[in-house]
C-alpha positions in Angstrom: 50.1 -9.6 56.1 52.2 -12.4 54.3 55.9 -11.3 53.8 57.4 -10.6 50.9 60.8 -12.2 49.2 63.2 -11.1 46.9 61.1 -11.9 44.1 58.3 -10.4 44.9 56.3 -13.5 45.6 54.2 -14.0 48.5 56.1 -16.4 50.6 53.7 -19.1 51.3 51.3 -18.2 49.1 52.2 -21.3 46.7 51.4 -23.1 49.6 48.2 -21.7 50.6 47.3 -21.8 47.1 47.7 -25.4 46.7 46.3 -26.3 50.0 42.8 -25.0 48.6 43.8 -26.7 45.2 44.3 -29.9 47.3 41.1 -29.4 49.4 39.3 -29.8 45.5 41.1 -33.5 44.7 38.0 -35.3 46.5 39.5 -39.3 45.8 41.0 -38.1 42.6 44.8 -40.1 42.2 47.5 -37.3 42.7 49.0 -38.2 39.5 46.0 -37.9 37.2 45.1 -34.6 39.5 48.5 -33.3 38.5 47.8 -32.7 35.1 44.5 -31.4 35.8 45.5 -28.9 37.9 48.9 -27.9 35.8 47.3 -27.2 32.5 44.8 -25.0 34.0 47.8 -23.4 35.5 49.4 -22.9 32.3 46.2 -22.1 30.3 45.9 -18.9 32.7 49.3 -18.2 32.5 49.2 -17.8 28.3 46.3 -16.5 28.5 47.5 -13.5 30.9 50.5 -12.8 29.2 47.9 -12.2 25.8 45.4 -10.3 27.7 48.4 -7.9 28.6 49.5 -7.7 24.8 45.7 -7.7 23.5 45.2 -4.5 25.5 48.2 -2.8 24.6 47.7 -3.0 21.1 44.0 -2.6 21.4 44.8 0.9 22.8 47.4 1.7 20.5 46.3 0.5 16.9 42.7 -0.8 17.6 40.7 -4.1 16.9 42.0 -5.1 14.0 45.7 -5.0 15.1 44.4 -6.9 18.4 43.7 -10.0 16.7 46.6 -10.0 14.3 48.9 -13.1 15.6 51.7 -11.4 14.1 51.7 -8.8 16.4 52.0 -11.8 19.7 54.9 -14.5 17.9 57.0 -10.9 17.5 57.1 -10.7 21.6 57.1 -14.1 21.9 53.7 -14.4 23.2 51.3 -17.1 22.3 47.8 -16.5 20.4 45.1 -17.2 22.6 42.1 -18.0 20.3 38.7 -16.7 21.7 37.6 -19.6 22.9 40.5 -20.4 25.3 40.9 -16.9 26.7 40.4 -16.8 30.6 37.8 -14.9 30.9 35.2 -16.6 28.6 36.5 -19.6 30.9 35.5 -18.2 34.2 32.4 -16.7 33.4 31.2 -20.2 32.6 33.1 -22.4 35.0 29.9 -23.2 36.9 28.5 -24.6 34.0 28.0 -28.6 33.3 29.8 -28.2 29.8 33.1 -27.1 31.3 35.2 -29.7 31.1 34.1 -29.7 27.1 35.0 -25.7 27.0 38.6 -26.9 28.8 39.2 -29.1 26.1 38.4 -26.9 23.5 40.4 -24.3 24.6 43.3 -26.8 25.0 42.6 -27.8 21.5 42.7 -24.2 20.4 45.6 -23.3 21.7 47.4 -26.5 20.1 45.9 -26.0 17.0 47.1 -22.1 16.6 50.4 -22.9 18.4 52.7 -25.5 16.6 55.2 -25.2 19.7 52.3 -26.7 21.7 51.5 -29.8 19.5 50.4 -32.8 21.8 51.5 -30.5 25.0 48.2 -29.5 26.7 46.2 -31.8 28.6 42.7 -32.2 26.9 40.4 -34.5 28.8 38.9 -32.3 31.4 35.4 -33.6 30.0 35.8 -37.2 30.7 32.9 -38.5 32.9 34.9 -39.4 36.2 36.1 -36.0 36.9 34.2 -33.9 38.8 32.6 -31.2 37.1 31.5 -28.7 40.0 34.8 -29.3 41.8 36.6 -28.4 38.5 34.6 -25.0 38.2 36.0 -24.4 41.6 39.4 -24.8 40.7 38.9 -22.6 37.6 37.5 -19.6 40.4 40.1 -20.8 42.4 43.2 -20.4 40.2 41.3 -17.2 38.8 42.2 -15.2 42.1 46.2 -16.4 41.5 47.7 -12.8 42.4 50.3 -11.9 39.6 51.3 -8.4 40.2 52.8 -6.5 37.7 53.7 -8.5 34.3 57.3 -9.3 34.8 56.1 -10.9 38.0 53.2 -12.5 36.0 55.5 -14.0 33.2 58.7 -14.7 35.2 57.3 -15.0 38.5 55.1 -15.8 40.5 52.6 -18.0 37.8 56.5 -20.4 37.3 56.6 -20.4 41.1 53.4 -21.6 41.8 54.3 -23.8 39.2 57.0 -25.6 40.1 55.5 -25.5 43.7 53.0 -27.7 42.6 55.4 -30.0 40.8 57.1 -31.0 43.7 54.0 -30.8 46.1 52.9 -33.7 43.1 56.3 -35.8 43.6 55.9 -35.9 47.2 52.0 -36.8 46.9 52.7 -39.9 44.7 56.4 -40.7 45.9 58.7 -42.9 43.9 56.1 -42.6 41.0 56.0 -39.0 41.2 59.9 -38.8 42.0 60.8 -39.7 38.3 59.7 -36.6 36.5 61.1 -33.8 39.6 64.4 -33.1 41.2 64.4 -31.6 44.2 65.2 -28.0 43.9 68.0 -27.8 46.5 69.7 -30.2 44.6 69.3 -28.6 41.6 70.8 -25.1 42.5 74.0 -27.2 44.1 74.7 -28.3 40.5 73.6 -25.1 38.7 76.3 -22.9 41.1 79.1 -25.5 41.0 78.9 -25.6 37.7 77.9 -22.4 36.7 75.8 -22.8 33.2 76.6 -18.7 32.0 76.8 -19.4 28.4 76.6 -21.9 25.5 75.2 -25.3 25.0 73.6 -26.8 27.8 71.9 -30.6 28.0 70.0 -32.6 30.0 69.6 -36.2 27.8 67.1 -37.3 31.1 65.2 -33.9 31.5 62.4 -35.1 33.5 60.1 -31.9 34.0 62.7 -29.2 33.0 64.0 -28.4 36.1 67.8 -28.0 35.6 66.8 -25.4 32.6 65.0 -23.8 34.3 67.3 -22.8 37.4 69.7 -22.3 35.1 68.0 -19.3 33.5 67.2 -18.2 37.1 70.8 -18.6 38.1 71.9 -15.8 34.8 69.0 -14.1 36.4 70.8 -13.8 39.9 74.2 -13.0 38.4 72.8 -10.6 35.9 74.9 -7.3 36.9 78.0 -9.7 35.6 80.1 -12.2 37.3 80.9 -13.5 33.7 77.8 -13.8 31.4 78.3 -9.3 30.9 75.3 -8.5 32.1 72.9 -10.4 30.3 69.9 -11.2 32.3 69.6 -14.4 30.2 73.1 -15.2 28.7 73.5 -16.8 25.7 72.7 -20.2 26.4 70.8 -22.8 24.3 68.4 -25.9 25.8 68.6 -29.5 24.8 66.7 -31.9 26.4 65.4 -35.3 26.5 62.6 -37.2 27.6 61.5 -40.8 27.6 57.9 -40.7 29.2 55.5 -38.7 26.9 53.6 -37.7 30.0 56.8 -36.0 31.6 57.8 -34.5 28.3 54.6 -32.7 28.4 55.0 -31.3 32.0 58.9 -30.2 30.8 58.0 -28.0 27.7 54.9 -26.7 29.6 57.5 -25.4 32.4 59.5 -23.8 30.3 56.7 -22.3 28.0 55.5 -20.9 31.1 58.3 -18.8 31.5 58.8 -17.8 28.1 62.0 -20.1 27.9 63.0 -21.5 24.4 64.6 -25.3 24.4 65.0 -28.0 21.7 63.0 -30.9 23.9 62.7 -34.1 22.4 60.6 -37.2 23.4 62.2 -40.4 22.9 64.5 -43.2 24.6 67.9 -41.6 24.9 70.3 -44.5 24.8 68.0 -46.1 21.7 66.7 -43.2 19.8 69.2 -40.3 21.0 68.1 -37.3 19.6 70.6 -35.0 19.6 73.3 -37.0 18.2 75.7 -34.5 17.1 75.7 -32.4 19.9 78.6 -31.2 22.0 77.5 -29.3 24.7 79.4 -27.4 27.1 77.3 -27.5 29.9 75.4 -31.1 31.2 73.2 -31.2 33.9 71.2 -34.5 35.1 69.5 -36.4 37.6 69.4 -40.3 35.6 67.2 -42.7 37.6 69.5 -44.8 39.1 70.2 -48.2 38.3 68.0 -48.7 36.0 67.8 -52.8 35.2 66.0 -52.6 32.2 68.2 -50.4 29.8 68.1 -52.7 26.9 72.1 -52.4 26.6 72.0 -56.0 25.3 71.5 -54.2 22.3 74.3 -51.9 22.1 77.3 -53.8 23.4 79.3 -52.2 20.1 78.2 -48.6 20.7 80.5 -45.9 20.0 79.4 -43.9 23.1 81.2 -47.1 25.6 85.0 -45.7 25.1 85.2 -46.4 28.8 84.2 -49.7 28.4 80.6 -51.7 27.9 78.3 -50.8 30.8 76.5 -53.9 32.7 73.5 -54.8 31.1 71.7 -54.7 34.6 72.6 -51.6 35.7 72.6 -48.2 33.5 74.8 -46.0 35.5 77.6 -46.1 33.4 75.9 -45.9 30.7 74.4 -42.9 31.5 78.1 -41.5 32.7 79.5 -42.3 29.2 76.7 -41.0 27.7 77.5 -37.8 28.8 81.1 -38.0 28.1 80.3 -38.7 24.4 78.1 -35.0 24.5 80.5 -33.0 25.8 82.5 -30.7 24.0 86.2 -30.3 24.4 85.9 -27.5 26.7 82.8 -28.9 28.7 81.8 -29.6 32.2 79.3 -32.1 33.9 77.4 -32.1 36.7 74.9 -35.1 37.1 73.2 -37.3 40.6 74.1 -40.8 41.0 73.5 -43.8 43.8 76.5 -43.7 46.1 76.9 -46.9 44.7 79.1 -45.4 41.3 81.4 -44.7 43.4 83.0 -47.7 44.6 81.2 -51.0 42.9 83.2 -53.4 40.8 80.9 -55.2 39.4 80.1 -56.5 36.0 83.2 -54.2 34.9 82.1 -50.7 36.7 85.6 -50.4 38.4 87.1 -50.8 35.1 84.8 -48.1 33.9 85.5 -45.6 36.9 89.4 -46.4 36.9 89.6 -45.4 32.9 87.2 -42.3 33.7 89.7 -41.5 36.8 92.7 -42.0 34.7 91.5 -40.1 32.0 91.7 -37.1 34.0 87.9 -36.3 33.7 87.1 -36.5 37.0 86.9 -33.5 38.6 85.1 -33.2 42.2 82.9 -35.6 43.9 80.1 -34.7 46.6 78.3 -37.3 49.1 75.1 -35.7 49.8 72.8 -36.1 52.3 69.9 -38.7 53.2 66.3 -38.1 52.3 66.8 -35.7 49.7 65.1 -37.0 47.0 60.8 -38.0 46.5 61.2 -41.4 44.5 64.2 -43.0 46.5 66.2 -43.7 49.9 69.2 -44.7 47.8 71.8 -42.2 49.2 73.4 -40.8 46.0 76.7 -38.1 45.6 76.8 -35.9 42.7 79.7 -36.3 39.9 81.7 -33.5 38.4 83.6 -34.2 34.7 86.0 -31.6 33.0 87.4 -31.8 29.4 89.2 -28.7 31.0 91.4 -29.6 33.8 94.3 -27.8 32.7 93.2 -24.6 33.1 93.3 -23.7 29.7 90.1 -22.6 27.6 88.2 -19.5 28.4 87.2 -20.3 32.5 90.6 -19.5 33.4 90.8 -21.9 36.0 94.0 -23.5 37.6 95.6 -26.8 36.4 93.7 -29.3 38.2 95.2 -32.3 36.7 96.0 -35.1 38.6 93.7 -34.0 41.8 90.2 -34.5 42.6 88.5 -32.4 45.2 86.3 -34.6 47.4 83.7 -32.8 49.5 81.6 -34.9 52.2 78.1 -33.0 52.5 76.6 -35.7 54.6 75.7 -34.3 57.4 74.3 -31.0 56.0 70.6 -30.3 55.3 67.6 -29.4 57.8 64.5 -31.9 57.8 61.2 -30.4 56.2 59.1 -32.8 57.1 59.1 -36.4 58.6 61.2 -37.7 55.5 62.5 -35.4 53.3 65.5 -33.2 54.1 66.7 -29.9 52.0 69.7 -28.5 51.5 69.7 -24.8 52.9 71.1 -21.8 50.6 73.9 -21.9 53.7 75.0 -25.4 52.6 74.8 -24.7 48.9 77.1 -21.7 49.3 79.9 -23.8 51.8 79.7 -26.8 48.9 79.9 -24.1 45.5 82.5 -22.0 46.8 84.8 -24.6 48.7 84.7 -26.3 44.8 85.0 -22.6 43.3 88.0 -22.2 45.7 89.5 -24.7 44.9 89.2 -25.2 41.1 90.5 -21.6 40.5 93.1 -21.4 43.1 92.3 -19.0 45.6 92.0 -19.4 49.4 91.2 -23.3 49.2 92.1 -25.2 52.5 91.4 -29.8 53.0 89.0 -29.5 56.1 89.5 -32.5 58.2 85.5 -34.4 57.8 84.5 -31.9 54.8 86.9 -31.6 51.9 90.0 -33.2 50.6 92.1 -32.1 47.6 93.3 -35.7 46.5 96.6 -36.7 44.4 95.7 -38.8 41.6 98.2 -41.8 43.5 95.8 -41.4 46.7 93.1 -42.3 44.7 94.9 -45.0 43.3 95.9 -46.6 46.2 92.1 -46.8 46.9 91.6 -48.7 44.0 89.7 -46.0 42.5 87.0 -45.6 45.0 85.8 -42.2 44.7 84.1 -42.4 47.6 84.4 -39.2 49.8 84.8 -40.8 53.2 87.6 -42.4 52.3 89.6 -39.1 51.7 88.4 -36.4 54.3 89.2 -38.0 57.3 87.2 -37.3 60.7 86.3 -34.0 62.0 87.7 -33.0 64.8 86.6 -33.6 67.8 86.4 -31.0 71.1 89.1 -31.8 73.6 87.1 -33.1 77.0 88.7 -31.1 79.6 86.2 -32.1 82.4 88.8 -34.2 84.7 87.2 -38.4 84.7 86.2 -38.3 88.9 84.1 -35.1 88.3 82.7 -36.4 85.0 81.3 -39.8 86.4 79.8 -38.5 89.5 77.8 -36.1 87.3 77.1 -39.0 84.7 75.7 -41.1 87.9 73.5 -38.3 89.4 71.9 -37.5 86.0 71.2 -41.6 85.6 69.9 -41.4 89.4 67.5 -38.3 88.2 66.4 -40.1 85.0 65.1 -43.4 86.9 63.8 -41.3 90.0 61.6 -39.5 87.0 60.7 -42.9 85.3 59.6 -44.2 88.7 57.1 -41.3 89.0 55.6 -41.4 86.0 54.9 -45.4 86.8 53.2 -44.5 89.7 51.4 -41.7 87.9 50.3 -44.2 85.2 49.1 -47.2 87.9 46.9 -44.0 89.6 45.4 -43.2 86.8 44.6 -46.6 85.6 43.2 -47.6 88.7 41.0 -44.5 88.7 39.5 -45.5 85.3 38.8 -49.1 87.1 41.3 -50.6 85.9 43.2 -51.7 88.6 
């Protein structure tokens, strides 16, 4: 019997479930598959979060009351029109016409939904896909096991989810990189930073996934820890998203667990829509070093205080960017290339050296290798506070003129051939060393982990940021073995190893020469 977790959730069940779903992809490209496969997700989720309500009411106050909208916006549940309930799917998803149902159910569900407008995937009746095989998914996706209905609407249906989401990115690689951020990484800025109430933006959203750990970290720290016992704080989502593709797969994450967010479509540094926003909390993953930003165009833009980012590179641009959104109390936690940290050129060390000087910076972290679906850059994640004095309502210490720098490189287990995570172990070490730190308590420099820097230190390193440069080397286990003892056993392990290799030469010839070829 598969084991249970603290959610509830099967573990492993996601990826059973999408080996099967997988098994159904015949030649299909994973990224046209994904959206296949994700909308039928969400249209089963809607769909059994109305069933639940339809029935309630149906019991209560009868028919008529059962197909009153109304009586779904008030709990926040969407209408599910006839047509596009679940059932009337799966009773005919061995049919030739269901790809055409699928559509129409989509369309349905747009059309009594404005929240859902241009959201839902509708081509499920296009000739090239498959037809029997998508029937099967339908049965398939049918047998999802929900459990009660917090686990249905919070749960397991998200997990399964987001599962799939990153199951995608790993399928199509760089491609499929753009739109997910590995989850690991994810939590390590949610619990540095520690989004309990207030604003919170992403201006590069991809699929939702810093939202949507957020919520799950209020979740974790319901019973208080500072957000009084709110299971979901008071926190509001803004979000943006260049590719009209991704923006679909963000608000259909979030819809899927019944979270609210203002998530625009559009080109953020062009067409930035949320231009009056100061938000308290910032969390994002920008691709790095972007080329083709356009920032010929906004050399005199009032978001460069720092100075004009390179037109061939966007990383700056996307760090100023940030700067500009955040309110005076606010805090930022975003991945860059490890490259932020130190280049010079076309004016970045300027950039970095104002930024430093500024006091905004507040903790760097050099993460791992092979974290990450859509690129082997190594990258480090960036911490900015407007409130390094301690002041404000986090009651933290003074922090000005230090930087914490934490060196996480070596951290992380491998998952599979080459992708690493981080474990909750190494979250927790990285969170609370920074925790300990920033509020004062029981924070010690750890010789090839952490340094608490003086703003001169980092100045006499010309403003590299760079974590190496400040932890030093980790200690190293005194070799008590005396030098005489330690060679002869050196020299009678090398004897053993080419006494072995010798063997297995002669083993190899033999064997040859019994299959004639010798």
């Amino acid at each position: 019997m598969a084991k249970k977790n603290d959610s509830g959730a099967t573990v492993g069940y996601e990826a059973e479930l999408w080996q099967m779903a997988n098994t159904l992809r015949g030649s299909m490209d994973a990224a046209e598959y994904k959206h296949v496969v994700l909308g039928l997700i969400f249209l089963k989720y809607i769909s059994d979060a109305f069933e639940e309500r339809h029935t309630a009411i149906l019991e209560e106050w009868g028919k008529e009351a059962a197909e009153d909208r109304d009586e779904y916006l008030a709990e926040n549940i969407f209408w599910v029109p006839p047509e596009a309930r679940w059932a009337n799917l799966k009773v005919q998803a061995r049919q030739p016409v269901i790809g055409q149902l699928v559509d129409d159910a989509m369309s349905g569900i747009e059309r009594d939904n404005p929240a859902l407008k241009d959201v839902l995937p509708k081509d499920y009746a296009r000739q090239a896909l498959d037809k029997q095989r998508l029937g099967q998914l339908i049965d398939l996706i049918s047998n999802i096991r929900v459990g009660d209905a917090e686990s249905r609407s919070r749960d397991v249906l998200g997990r399964i989810y987001e599962y799939f989401l990153s199951q995608f990115a790993s399928a199509e690689g760089k491609k499929g990189g753009e739109f997910y951020t590995p989850r690991c990484v994810v939590e390590l800025l949610v619990e540095m930073i520690e989004p309990y109430r207030g604003r919170v933006y992403d201006p590069c959203c991809g699929s939702s996934g810093m939202f949507v750990q957020s919520i799950e970290f209020i979740n974790a720290h319901a019973s208080g820890n500072g957000n009084g016992g709110k299971a979901y704080g008071d926190i509001s989502i803004y979000g943006q998203e260049s590719n009209h593709t991704t923006w679909r797969l963000a608000k259909m994450n979030l819809a899927i667990r019944g979270i609210e967010g203002q998530i625009a479509h559009g080109d953020t540094f062009h067409n930035d829509r949320h231009p009056d926003l100061k938000a308290d909390y910032i969390l994002a993953n920008p691709p790095f070093n972007v080329s083709n930003w356009g920032g010929e165009r906004l050399v005199d833009d009032q978001r460069w205080k720092y100075g004009v980012p390179p037109k061939g590179n966007a990383n700056f641009a996307w760090v100023q960017h940030m700067v500009y959104h955040l309110a005076p109390e606010g805090m930022a936690g975003f991945v860059l290339a490890n490259g932020s940290m130190s280049s010079g050129q076309s004016g970045e060390g300027q950039i970095r050296e104002k930024l430093v000087e500024e006091d905004l910076v507040d903790c760097m972290v050099a993460l791992p290798g092979q974290l990450f679906y859509s690129t082997q850059i190594p990258a480090c994640l960036w911490f900015l506070s407007r409130d390094r004095d301690g002041g404000g309502n986090r009651k933290f210490r003074d922090r000005r003129g230090e930087i914490l720098f934490i060196d996480a490189r070596k951290l992380g287990r491998m998952i599979d051939r080459t992708h690493r995570e981080l474990t909750k172990e190494d979250i927790d070490r990285i969170a609370e060393t920074y925790h300990a730190w920033r509020e004062g308590r029981d924070y010690e420099d750890t010789p090839g982990f952490c340094k608490s820097a003086a703003l001169e230190d980092v100045r006499k390193h010309g403003h590299v940021l760079t974590p190496g440069r400040y932890v030093g080397v980790e200690p190293q286990p005194e070799d008590t073995e005396p030098f005489d003892e330690k060679m002869q056993r050196l020299v009678a392990e090398l004897c053993e190893q080419q006494a072995e290799g010798t063997r297995l030469d002669t083993a190899i010839a033999e064997n040859l020469k019994s299959l004639g070829f010798g």
